[in-house]
N, C-alpha and C positions, 0 to 999 in steps of 0.2 A: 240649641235649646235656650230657652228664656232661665236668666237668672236674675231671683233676688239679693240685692244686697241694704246692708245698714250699718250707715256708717256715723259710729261714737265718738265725737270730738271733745272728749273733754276741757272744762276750762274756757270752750270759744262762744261767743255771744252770738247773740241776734246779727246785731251791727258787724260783725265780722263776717256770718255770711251773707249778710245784705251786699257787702263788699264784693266778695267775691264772687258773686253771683253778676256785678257790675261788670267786674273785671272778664266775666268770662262773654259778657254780652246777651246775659241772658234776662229775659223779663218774669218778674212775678204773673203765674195763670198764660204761661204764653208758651210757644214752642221751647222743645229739649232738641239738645245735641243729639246729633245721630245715633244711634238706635239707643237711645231712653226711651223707652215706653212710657213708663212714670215716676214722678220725684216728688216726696212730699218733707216735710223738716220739721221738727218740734225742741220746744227746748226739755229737757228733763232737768232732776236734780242735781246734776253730774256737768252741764253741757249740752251743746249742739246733737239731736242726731238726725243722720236722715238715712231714708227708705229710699231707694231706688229699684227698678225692673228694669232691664235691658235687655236686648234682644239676643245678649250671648256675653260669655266671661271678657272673651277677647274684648268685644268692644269697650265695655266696662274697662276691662285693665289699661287699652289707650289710652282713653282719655282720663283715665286717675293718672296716669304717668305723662301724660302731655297736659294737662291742666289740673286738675286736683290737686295734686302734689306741688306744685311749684307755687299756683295762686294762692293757696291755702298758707304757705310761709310768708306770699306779700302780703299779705292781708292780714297777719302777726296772729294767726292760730297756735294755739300752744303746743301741737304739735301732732303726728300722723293721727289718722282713724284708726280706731280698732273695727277690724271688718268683718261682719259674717257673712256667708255666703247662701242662698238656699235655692234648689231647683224649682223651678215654676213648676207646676204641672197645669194652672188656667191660671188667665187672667183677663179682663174688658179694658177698653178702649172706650174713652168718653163717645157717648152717642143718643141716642132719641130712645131704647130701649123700648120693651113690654110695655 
């Protein structure tokens, strides 16, 4: 089952996840790591957050524990996400639509 996540980085800038967003070889507007659906980031009053959909917990959980986690300290974030978790029940895929 598809899950939402959003993940609150307080304290981390723009520039910090431009970084690691580098670090992980990823491009602005261009493909996600396997099974992201979708990823979007804003900053708030608090810090960095972002939205994420992926295709299931698990996959989410590898790759926060094989790259989120670790990139996220090179790249001098101040420290873990706070994470909510939410079950999809729909979501779209970019396309040509109605």
């Amino acid at each position: 089952m598809a899950v939402a996540v959003i993940l609150e980085f307080d304290g981390t800038t723009l520039e910090q996840y431009d970084e690691i967003n580098r670090l992980m070889g990823l491009t602005p507007g261009g493909p996600g790591p396997v099974g992201s659906i979708s990823h979007w980031a804003t900053m708030t009053d608090k810090g960095l957050q972002v939205t994420d959909v992926w295709e299931s917990r698990e996959q989410f959980d590898a790759f926060a524990q094989e790259k989120i986690m670790p990139l996220s300290r090179q790249a001098g974030f101040a420290g873990p996400p706070k994470l909510t978790f939410h079950d999809v029940h729909n979501y779209y895929t970019a396309g040509n639509g109605p």
